[in-house]
C-alpha positions, 0 to 999 in steps of 0.5 A, a space after each residue: 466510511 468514517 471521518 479521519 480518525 482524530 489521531 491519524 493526522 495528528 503528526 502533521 499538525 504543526 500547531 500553526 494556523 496555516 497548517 490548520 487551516 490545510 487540514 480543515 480543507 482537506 477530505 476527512 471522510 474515508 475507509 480506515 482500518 482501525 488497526 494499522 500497526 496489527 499483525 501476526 510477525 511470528 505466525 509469518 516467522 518475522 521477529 517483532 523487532 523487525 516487524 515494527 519496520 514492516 509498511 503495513 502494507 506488507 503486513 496486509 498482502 501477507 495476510 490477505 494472501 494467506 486467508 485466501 490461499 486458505 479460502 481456496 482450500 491451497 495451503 500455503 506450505 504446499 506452494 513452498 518452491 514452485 513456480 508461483 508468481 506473486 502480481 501486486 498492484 501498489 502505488 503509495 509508499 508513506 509508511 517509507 517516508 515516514 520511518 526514515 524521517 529521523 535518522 537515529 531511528 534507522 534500523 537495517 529492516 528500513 529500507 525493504 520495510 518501507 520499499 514499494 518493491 518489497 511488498 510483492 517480494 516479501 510474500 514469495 520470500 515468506 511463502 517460499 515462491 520461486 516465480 516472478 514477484 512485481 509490485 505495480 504501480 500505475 497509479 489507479 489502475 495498479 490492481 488491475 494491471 497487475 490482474 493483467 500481467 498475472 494472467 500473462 505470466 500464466 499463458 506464457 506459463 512463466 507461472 503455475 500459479 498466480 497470485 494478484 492482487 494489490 494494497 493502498 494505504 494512506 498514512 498521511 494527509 498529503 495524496 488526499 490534500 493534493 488531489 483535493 487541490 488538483 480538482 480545486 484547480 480543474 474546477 478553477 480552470 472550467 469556471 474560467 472556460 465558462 466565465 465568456 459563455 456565461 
């Protein structure tokens, strides 16, 4: 757990004071990886060109689900065309907002570079999986959910295998700053219930 790493938020500082003053009040502790942009496209067979489009997101699910494969003693070639199912739970997309805020920087990866439904697709598209693929997003409980429907895909022997999982990153201050003024507001509200007792 660190501060915000000084250039993270950089982006969105206007120079205004208002816009300051927001970024003074917003959480600036957190877990952040030190290496966004890192990735290993040509072990994946991705061109660099592409992977630039690539959420980081993506990137993560490709490379944690490989290491655990490895870990699990499966590699993953020997899953290539079977009936694997592939459950990530996902619930913020930033990195698509983000890309596709200049126009003449749209390339033809931006859409399922940047889409929340791709991270799950790209791994079995990757991975050459054949079993059903879902990104879900239920908010905080996503991970688990998508635990939940990996185990029922596997009852109902949809799938052979299941991988589950899921990935949350933020890139901007916005989700940190709305939840920072949703619990200003909670806050707010019980001082007013309380204000009579008091």
């Amino acid at each position: 757990m660190t501060a915000v790493p000084d250039e993270r938020w950089q982006a969105f500082d206007d120079g205004s004071a208002r816009t300051a003053k927001a970024l003074a009040d917003t959480t600036r502790w957190g877990a952040f990886l030190s290496d966004v942009a890192g990735f290993d496209a040509e072990y994946f067979g991705i061109t660099p060109r592409e992977a630039d489009y690539i959420d980081p997101q993506q990137r993560i699910v490709l490379e944690v689900t490989v290491e655990a494969l490895e870990h699990a003693g499966i590699p993953a070639e020997s899953l290539q065309r079977s009936q694997t199912g592939v459950f990530i739970g996902a619930c913020v997309s930033e990195y698509g907002y983000l890309a596709s805020r200049d126009l003449s920087q749209i390339e033809a990866w931006t859409g399922t570079g940047g889409s929340l439904s791709i991270i799950a697709n790209r791994l079995s598209y990757v991975l050459d999986l054949h079993g059903p693929s879902l990104t879900i997003d239920t908010a905080c409980s996503s991970s688990l959910v998508a635990v939940h429907l990996a185990c029922q895909s596997l009852r109902t022997r949809q799938s052979e295998l299941a991988i589950a999982g899921g990935v949350n990153m933020l890139l901007s201050p916005v989700v940190t700053r709305s939840f920072d003024l949703d619990r200003a507001a909670d806050l707010h509200e019980f001082d007013d219930a309380l204000g009579p007792l008091a």
